[in-house]
N, CA, C and O atoms as a GROMACS GRO file, in nm:
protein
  592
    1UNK      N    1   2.395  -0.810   2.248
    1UNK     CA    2   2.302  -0.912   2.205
    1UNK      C    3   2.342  -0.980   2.072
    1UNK      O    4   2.270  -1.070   2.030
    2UNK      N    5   2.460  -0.940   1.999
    2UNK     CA    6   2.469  -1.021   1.866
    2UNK      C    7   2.468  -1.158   1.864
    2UNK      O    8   2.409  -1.235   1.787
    3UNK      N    9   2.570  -1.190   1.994
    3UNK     CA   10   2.594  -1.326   2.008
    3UNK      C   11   2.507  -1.442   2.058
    3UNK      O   12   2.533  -1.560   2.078
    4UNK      N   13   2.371  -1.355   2.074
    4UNK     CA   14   2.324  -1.430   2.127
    4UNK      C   15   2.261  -1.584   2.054
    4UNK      O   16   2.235  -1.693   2.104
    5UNK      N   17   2.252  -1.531   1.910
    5UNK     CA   18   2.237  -1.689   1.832
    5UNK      C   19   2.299  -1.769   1.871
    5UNK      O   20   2.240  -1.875   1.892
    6UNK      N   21   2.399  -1.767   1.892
    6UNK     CA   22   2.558  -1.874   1.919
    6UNK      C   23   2.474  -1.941   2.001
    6UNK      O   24   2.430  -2.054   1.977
    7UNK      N   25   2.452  -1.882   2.089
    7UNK     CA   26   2.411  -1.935   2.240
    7UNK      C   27   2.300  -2.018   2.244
    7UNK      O   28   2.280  -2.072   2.353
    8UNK      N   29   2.186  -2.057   2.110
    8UNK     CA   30   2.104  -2.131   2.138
    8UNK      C   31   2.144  -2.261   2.139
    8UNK      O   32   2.264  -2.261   2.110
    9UNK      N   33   2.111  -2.356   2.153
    9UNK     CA   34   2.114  -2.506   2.189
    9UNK      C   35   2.178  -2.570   2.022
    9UNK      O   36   2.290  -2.620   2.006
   10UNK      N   37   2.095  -2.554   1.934
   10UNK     CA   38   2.140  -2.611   1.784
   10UNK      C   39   2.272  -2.523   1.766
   10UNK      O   40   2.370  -2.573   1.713
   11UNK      N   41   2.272  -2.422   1.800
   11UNK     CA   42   2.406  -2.379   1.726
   11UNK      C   43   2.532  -2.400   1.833
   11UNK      O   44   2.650  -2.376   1.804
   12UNK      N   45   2.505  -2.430   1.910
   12UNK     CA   46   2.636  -2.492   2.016
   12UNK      C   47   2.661  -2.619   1.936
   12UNK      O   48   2.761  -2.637   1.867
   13UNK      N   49   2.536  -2.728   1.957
   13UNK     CA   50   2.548  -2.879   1.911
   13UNK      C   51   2.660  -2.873   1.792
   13UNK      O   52   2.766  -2.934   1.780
   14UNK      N   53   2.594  -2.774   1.707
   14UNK     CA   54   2.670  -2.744   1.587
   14UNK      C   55   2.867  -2.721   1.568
   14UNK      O   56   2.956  -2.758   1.493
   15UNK      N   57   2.850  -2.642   1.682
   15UNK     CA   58   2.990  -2.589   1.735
   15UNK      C   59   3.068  -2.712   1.758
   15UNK      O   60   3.178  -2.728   1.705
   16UNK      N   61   3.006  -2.811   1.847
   16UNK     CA   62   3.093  -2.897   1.894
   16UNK      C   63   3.096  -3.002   1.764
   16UNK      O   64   3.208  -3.026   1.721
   17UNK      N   65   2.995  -3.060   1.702
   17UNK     CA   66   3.036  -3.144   1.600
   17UNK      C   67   3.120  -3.083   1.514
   17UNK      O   68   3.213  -3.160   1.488
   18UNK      N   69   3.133  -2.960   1.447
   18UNK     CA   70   3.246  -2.904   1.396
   18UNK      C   71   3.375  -3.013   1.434
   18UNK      O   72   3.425  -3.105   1.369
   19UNK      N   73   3.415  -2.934   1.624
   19UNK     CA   74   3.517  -2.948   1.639
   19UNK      C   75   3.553  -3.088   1.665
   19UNK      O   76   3.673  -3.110   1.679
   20UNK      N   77   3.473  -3.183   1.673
   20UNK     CA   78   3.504  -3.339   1.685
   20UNK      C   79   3.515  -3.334   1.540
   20UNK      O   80   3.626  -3.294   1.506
   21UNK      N   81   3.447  -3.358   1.456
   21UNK     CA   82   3.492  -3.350   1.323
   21UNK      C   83   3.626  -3.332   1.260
   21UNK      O   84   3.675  -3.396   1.166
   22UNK      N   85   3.672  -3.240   1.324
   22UNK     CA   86   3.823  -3.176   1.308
   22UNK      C   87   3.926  -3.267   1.384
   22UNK      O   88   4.035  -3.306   1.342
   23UNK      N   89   3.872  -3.289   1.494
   23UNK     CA   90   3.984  -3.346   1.601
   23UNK      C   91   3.970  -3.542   1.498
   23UNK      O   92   4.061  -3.618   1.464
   24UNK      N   93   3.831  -3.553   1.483
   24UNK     CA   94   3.857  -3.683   1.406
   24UNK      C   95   3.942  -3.684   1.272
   24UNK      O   96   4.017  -3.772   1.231
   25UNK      N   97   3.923  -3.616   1.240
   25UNK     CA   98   4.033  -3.568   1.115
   25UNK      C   99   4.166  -3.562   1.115
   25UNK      O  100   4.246  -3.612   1.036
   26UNK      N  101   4.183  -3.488   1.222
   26UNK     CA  102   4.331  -3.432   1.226
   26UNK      C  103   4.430  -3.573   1.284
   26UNK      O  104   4.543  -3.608   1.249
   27UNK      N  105   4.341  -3.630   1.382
   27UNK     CA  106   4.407  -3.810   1.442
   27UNK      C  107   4.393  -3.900   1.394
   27UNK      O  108   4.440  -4.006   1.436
   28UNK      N  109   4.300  -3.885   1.258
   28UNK     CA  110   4.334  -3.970   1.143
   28UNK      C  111   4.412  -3.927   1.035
   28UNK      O  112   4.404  -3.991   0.930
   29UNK      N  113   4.471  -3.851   1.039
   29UNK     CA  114   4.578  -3.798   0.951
   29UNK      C  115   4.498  -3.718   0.799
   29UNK      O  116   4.557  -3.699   0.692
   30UNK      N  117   4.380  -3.688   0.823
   30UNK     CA  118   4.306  -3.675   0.707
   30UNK      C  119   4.307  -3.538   0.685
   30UNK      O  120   4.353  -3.491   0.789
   31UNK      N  121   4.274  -3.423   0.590
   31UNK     CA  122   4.242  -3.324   0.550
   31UNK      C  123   4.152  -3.279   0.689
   31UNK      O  124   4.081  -3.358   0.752
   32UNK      N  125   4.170  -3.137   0.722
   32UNK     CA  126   4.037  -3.124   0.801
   32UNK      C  127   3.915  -3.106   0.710
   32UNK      O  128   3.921  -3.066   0.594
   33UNK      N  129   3.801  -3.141   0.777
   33UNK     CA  130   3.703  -3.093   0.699
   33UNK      C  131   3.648  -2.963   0.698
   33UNK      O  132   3.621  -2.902   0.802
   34UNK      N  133   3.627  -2.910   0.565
   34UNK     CA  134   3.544  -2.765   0.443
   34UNK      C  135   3.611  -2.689   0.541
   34UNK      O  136   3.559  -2.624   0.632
   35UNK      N  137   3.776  -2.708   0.504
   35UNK     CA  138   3.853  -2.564   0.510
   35UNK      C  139   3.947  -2.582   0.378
   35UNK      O  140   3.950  -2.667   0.289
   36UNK      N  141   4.026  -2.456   0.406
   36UNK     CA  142   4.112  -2.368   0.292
   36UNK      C  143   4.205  -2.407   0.350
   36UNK      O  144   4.190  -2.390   0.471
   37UNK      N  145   4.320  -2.464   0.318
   37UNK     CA  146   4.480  -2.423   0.370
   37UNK      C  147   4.472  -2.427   0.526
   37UNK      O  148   4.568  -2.389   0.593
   38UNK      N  149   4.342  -2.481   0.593
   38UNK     CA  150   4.397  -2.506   0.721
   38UNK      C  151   4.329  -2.368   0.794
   38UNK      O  152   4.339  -2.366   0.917
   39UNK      N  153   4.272  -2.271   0.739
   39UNK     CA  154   4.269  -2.102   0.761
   39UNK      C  155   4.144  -2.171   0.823
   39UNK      O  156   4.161  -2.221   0.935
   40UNK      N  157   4.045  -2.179   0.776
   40UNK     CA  158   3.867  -2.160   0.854
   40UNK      C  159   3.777  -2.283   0.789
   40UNK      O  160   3.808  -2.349   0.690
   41UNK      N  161   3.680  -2.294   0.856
   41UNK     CA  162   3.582  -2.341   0.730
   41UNK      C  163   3.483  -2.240   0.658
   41UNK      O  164   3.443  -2.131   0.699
   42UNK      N  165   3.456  -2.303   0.544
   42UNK     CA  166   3.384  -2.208   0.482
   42UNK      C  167   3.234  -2.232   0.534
   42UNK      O  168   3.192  -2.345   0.556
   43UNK      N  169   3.144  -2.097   0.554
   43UNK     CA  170   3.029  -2.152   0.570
   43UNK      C  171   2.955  -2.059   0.457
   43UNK      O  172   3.010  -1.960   0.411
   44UNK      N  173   2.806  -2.108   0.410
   44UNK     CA  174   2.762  -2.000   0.381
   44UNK      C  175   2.609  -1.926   0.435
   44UNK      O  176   2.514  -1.981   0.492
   45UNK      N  177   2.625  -1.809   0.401
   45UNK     CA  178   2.530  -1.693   0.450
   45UNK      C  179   2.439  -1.724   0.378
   45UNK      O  180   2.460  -1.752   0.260
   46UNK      N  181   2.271  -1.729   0.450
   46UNK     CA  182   2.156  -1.685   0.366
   46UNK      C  183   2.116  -1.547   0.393
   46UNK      O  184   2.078  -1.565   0.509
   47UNK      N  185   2.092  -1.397   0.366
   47UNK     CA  186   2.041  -1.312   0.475
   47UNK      C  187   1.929  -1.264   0.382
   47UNK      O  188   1.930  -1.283   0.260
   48UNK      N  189   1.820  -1.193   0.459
   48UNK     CA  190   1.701  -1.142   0.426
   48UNK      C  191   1.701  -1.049   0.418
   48UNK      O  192   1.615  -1.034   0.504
   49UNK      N  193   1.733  -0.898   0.370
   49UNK     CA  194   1.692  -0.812   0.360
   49UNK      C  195   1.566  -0.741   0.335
   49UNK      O  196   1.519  -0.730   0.221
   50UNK      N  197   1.500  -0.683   0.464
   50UNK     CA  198   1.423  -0.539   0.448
   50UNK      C  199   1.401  -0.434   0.418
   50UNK      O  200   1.405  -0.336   0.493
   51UNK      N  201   1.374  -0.435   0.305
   51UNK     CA  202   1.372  -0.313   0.219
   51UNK      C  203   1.266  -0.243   0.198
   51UNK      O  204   1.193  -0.272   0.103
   52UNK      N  205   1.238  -0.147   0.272
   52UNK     CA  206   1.120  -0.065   0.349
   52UNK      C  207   1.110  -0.005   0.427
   52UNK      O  208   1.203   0.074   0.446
   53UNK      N  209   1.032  -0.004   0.490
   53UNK     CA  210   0.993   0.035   0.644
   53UNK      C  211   0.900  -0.004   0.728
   53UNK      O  212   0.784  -0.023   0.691
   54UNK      N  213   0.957  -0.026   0.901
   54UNK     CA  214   0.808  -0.046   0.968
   54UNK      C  215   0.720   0.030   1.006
   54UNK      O  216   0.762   0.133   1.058
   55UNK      N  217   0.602   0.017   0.999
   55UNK     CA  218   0.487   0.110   1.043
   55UNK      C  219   0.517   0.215   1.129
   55UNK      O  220   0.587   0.187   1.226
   56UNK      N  221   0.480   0.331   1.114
   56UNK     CA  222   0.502   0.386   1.259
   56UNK      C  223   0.470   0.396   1.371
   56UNK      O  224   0.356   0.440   1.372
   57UNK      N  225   0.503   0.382   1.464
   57UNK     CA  226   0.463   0.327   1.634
   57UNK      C  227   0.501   0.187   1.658
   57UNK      O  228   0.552   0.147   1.762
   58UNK      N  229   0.469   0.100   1.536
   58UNK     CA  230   0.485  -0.057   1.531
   58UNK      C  231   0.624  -0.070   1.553
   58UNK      O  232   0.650  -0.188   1.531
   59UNK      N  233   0.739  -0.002   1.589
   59UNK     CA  234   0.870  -0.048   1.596
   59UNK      C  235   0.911  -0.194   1.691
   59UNK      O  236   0.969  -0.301   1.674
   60UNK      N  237   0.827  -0.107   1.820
   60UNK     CA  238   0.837  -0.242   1.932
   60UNK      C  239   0.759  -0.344   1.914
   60UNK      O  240   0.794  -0.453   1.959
   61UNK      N  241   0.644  -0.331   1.848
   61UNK     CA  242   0.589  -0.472   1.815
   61UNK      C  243   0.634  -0.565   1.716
   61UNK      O  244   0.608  -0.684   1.733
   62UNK      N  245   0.714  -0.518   1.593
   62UNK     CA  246   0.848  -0.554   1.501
   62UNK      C  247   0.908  -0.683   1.577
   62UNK      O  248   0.900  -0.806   1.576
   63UNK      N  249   0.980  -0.566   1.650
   63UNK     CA  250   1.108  -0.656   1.732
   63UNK      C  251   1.045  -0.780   1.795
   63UNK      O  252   1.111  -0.884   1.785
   64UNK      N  253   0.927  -0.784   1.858
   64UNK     CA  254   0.897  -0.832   1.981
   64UNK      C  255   0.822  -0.971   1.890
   64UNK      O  256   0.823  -1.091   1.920
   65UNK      N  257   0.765  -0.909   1.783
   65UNK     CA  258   0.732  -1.001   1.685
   65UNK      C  259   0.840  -1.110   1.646
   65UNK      O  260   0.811  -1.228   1.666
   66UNK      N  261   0.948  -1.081   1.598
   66UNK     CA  262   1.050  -1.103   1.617
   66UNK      C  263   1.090  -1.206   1.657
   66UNK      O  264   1.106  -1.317   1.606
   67UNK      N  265   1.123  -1.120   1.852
   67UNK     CA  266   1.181  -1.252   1.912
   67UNK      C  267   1.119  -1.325   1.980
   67UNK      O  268   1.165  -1.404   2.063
   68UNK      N  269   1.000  -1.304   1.952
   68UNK     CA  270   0.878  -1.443   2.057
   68UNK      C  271   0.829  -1.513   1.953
   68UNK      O  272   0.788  -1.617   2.005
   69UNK      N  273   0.804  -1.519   1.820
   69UNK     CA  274   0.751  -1.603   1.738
   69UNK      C  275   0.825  -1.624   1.656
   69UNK      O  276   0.832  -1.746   1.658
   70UNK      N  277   0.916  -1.576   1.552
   70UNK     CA  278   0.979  -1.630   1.455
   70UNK      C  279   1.106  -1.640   1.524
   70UNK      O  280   1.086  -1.759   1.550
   71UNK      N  281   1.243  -1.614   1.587
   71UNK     CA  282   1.321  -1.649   1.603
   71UNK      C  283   1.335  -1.853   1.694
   71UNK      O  284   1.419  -1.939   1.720
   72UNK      N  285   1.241  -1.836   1.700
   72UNK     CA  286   1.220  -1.946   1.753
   72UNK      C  287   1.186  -2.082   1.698
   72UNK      O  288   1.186  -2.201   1.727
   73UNK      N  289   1.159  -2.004   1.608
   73UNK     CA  290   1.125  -2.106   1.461
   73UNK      C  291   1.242  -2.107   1.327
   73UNK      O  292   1.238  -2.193   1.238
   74UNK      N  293   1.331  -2.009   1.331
   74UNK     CA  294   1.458  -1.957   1.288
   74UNK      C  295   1.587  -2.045   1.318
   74UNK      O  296   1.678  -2.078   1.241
   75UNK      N  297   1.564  -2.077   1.478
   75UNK     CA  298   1.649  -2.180   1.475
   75UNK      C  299   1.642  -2.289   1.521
   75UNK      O  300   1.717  -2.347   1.599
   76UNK      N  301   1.478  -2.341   1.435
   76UNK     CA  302   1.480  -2.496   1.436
   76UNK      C  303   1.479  -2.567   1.289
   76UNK      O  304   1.445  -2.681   1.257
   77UNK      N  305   1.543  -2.423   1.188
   77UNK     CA  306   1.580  -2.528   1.045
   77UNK      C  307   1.666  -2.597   1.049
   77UNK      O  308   1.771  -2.534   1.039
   78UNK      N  309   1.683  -2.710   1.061
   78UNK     CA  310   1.785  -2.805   1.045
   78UNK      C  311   1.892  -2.802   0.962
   78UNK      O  312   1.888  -2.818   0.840
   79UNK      N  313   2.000  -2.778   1.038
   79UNK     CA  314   2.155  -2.737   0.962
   79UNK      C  315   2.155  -2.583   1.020
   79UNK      O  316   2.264  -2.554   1.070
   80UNK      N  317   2.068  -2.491   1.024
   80UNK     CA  318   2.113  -2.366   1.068
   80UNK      C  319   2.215  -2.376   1.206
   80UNK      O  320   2.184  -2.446   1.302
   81UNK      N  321   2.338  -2.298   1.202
   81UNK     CA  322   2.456  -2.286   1.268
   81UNK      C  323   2.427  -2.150   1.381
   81UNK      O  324   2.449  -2.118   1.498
   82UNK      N  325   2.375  -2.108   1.280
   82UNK     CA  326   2.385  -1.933   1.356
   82UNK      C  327   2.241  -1.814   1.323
   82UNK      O  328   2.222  -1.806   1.201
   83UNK      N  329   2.190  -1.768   1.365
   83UNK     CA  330   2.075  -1.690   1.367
   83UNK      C  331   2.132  -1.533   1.388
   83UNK      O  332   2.202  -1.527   1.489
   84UNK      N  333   2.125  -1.461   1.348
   84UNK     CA  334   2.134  -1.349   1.375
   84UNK      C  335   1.995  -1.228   1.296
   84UNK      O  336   1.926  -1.253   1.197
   85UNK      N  337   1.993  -1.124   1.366
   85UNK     CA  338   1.869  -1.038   1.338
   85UNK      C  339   1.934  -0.896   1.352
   85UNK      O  340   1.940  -0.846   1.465
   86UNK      N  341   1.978  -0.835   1.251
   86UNK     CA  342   2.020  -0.665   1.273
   86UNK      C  343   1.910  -0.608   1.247
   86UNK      O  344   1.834  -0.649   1.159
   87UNK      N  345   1.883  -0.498   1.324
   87UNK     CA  346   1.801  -0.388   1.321
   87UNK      C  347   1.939  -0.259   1.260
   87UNK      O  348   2.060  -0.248   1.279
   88UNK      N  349   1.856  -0.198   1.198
   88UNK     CA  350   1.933  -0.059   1.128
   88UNK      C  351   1.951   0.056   1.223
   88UNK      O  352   1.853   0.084   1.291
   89UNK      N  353   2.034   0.111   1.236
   89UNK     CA  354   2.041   0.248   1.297
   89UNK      C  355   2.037   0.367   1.249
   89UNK      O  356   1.946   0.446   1.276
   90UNK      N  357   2.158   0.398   1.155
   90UNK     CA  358   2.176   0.437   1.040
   90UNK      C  359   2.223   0.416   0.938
   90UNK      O  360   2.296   0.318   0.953
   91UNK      N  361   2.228   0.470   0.785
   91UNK     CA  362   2.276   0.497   0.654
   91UNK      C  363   2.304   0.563   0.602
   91UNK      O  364   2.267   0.671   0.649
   92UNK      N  365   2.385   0.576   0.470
   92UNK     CA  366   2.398   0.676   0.410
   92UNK      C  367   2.281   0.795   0.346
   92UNK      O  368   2.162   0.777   0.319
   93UNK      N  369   2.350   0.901   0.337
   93UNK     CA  370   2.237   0.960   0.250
   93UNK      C  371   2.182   0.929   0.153
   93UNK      O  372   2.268   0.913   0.067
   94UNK      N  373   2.067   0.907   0.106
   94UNK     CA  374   2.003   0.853  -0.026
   94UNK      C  375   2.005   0.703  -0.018
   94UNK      O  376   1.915   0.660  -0.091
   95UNK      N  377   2.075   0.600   0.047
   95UNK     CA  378   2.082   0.483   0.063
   95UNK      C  379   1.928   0.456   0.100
   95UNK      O  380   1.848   0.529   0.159
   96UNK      N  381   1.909   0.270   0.023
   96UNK     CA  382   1.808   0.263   0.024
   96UNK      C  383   1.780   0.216   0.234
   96UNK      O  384   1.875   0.194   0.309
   97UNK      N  385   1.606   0.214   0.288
   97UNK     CA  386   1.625   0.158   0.416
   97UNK      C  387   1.624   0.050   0.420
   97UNK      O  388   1.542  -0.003   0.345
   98UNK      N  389   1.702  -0.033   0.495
   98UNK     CA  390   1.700  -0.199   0.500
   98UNK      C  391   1.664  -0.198   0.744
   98UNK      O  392   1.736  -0.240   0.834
   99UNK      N  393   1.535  -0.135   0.748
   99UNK     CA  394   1.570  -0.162   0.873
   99UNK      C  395   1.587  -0.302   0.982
   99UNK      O  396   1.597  -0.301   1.105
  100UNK      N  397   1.587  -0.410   0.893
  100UNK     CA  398   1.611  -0.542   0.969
  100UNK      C  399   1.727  -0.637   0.828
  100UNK      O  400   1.749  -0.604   0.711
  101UNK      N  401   1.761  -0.716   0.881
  101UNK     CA  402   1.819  -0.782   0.812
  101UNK      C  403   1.818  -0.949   0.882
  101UNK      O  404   1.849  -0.967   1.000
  102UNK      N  405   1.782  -1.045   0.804
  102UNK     CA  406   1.817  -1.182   0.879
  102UNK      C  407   1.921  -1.232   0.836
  102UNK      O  408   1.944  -1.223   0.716
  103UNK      N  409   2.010  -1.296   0.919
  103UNK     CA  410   2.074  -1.340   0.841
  103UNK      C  411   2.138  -1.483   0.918
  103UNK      O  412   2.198  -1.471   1.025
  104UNK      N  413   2.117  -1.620   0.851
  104UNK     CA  414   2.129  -1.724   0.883
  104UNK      C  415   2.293  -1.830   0.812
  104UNK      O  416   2.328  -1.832   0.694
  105UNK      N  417   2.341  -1.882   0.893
  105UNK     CA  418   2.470  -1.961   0.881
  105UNK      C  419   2.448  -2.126   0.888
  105UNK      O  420   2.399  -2.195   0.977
  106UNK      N  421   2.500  -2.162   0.765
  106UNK     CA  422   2.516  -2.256   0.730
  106UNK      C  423   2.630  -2.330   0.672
  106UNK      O  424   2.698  -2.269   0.589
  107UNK      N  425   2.666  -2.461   0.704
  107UNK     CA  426   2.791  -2.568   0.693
  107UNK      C  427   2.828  -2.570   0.494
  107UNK      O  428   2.934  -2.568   0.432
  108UNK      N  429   2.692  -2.573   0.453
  108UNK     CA  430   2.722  -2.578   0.307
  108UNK      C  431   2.594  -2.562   0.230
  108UNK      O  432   2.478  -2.573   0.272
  109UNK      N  433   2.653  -2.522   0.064
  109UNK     CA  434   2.488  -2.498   0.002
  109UNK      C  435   2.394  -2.648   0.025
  109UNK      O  436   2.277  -2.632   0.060
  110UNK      N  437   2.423  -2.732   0.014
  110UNK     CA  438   2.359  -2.852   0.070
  110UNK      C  439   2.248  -2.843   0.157
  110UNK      O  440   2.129  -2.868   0.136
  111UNK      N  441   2.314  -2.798   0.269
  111UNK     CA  442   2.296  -2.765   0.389
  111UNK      C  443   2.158  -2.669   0.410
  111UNK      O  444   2.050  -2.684   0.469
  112UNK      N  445   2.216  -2.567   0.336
  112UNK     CA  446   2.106  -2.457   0.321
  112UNK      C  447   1.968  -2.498   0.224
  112UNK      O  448   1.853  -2.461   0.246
  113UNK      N  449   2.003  -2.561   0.141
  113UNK     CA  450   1.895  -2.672   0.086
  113UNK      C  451   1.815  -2.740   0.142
  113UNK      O  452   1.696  -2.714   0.126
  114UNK      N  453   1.846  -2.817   0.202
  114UNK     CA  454   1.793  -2.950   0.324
  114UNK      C  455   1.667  -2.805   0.351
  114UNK      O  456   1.553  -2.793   0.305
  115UNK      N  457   1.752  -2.708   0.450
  115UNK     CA  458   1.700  -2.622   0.514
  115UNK      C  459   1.565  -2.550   0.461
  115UNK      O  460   1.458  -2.536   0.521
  116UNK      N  461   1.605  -2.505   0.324
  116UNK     CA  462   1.513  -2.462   0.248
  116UNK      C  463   1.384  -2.542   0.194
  116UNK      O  464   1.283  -2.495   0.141
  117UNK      N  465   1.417  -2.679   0.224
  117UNK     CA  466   1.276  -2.768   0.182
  117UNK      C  467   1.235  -2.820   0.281
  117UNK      O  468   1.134  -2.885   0.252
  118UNK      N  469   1.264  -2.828   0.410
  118UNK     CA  470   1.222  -2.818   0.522
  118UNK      C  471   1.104  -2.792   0.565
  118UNK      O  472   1.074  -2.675   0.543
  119UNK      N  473   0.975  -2.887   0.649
  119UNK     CA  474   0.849  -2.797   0.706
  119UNK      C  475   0.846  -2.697   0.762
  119UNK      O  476   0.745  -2.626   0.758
  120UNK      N  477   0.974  -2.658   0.840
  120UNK     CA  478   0.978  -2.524   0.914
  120UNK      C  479   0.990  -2.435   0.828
  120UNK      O  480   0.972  -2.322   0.874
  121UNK      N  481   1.018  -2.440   0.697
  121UNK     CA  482   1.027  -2.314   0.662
  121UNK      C  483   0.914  -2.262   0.620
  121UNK      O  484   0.894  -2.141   0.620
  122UNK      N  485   0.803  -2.374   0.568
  122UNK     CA  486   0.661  -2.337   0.552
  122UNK      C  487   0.586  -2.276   0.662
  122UNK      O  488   0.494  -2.196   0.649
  123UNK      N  489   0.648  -2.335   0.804
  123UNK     CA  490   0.574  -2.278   0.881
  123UNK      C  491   0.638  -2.149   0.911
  123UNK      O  492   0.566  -2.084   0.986
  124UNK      N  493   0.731  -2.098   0.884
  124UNK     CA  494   0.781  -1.961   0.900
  124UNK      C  495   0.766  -1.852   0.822
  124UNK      O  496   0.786  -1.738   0.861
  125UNK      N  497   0.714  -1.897   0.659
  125UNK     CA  498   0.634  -1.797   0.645
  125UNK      C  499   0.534  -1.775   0.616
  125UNK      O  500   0.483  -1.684   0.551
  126UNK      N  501   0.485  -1.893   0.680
  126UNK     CA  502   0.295  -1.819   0.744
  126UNK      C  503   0.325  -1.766   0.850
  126UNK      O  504   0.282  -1.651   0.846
  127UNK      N  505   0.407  -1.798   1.007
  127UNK     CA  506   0.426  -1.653   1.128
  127UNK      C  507   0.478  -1.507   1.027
  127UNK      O  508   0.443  -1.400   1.078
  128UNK      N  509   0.538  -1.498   0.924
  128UNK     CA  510   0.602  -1.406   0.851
  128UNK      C  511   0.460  -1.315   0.826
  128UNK      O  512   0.444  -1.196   0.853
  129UNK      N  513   0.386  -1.388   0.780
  129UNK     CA  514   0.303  -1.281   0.753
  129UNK      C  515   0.214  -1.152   0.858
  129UNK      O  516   0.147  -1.053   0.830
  130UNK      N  517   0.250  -1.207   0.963
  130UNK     CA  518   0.213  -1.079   1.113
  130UNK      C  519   0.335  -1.024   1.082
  130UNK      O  520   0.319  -0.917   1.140
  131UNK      N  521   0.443  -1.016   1.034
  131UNK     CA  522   0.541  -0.930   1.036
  131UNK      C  523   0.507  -0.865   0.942
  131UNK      O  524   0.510  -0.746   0.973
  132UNK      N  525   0.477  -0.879   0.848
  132UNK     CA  526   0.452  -0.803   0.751
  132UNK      C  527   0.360  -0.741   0.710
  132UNK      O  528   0.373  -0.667   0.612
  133UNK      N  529   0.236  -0.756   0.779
  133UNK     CA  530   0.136  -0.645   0.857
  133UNK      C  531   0.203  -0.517   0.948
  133UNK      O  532   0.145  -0.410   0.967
  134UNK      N  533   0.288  -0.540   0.980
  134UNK     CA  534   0.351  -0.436   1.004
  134UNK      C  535   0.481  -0.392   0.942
  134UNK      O  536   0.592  -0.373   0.993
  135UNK      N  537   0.439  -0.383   0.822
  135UNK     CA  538   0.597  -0.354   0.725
  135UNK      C  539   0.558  -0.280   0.553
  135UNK      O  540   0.458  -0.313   0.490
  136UNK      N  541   0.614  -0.223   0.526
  136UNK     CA  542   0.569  -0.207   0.417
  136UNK      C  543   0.730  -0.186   0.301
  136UNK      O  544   0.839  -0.133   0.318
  137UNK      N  545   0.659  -0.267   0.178
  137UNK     CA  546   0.838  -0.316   0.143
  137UNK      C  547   0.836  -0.390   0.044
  137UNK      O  548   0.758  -0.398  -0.050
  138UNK      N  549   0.969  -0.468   0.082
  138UNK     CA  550   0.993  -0.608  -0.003
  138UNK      C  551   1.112  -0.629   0.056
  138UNK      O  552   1.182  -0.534   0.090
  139UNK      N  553   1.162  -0.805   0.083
  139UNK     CA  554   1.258  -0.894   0.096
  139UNK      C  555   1.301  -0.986  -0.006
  139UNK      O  556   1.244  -1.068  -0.078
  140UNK      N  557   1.508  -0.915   0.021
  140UNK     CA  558   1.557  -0.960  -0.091
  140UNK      C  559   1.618  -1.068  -0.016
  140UNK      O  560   1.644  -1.052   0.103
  141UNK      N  561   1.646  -1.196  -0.088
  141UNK     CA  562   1.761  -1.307  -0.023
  141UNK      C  563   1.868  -1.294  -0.086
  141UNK      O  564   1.860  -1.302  -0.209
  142UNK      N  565   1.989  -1.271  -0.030
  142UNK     CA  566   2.104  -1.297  -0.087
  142UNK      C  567   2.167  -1.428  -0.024
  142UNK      O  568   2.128  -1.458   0.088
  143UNK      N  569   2.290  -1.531  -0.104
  143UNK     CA  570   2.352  -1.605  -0.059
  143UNK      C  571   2.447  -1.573  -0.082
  143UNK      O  572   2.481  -1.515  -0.185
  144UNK      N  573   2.566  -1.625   0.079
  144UNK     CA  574   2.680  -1.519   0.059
  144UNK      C  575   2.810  -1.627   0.116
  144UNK      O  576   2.802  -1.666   0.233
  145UNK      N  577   2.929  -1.674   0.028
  145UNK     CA  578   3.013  -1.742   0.061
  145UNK      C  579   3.076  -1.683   0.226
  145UNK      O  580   3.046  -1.566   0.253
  146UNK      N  581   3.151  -1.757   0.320
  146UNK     CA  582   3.222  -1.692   0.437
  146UNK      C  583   3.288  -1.773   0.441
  146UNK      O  584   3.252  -1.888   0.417
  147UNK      N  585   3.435  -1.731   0.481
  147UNK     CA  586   3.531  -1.781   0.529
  147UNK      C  587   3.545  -1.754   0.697
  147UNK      O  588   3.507  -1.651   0.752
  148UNK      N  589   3.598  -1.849   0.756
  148UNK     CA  590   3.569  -1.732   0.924
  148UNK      C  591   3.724  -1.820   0.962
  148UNK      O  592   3.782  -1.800   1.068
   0.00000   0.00000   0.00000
């Protein structure tokens, strides 16, 4: 199931303007576009960390919470590339628990901007808050350069 972000509708669209982008580039003799030396483009990571735990028994209602109401709203921020949702299995000893993690792909900090002032994101965390009726915690955001 990782891949399954790829697979929604915005992040294909996404896929292919990439690669016209590139192919327009490359037959105009131009730089490709937001790569290194030709290696990748860079994108960057927003991810959410859960730092806590879910209720107990509430595991399946978590998930299910999840993927019928917020993922769905996850990837209709505009510019998001990629959606992904880890659940934890295990950790180290003494490590803190992070049992979910979000973590969203984007073309550029720009990008992730647009995204961030966005109505959807208001409306995502008011659904956020049924998740967090079943959570007890705190969420950290990190932003994270990628090369791919």
């Amino acid at each position: 199931m990782p891949h399954q972000g790829s697979g929604a509708r915005q992040a294909r669209i996404g896929i292919g303007e990439i690669a016209l982008a590139d192919l327009h580039a490359f037959f105009s003799g131009d730089k490709l576009p937001a790569t290194i030396n030709g290696i990748g483009h860079i994108m960057i990571i927003r991810q959410a960390l859960f730092e806590g735990r879910i209720h107990q028994g509430k595991e399946a209602a978590f998930k299910a919470y999840v993927a019928d109401k917020l993922m769905p709203m996850w990837l209709r921020f505009p510019g998001v590339r990629e959606v992904r949702v880890l659940y934890a299995l295990e950790r180290d000893e003494g490590a803190p628990a992070y049992p979910m993690v979000l973590s969203t792909m984007y073309d550029s900090t720009e990008a992730l901007a647009e995204a961030l002032d966005s109505p959807v994101r208001y409306e995502s965390r008011e659904m956020t808050k049924g998740l967090l009726a079943m959570f007890d915690g705190v969420i950290h955001h990190h932003v994270f350069d990628l090369m791919a």
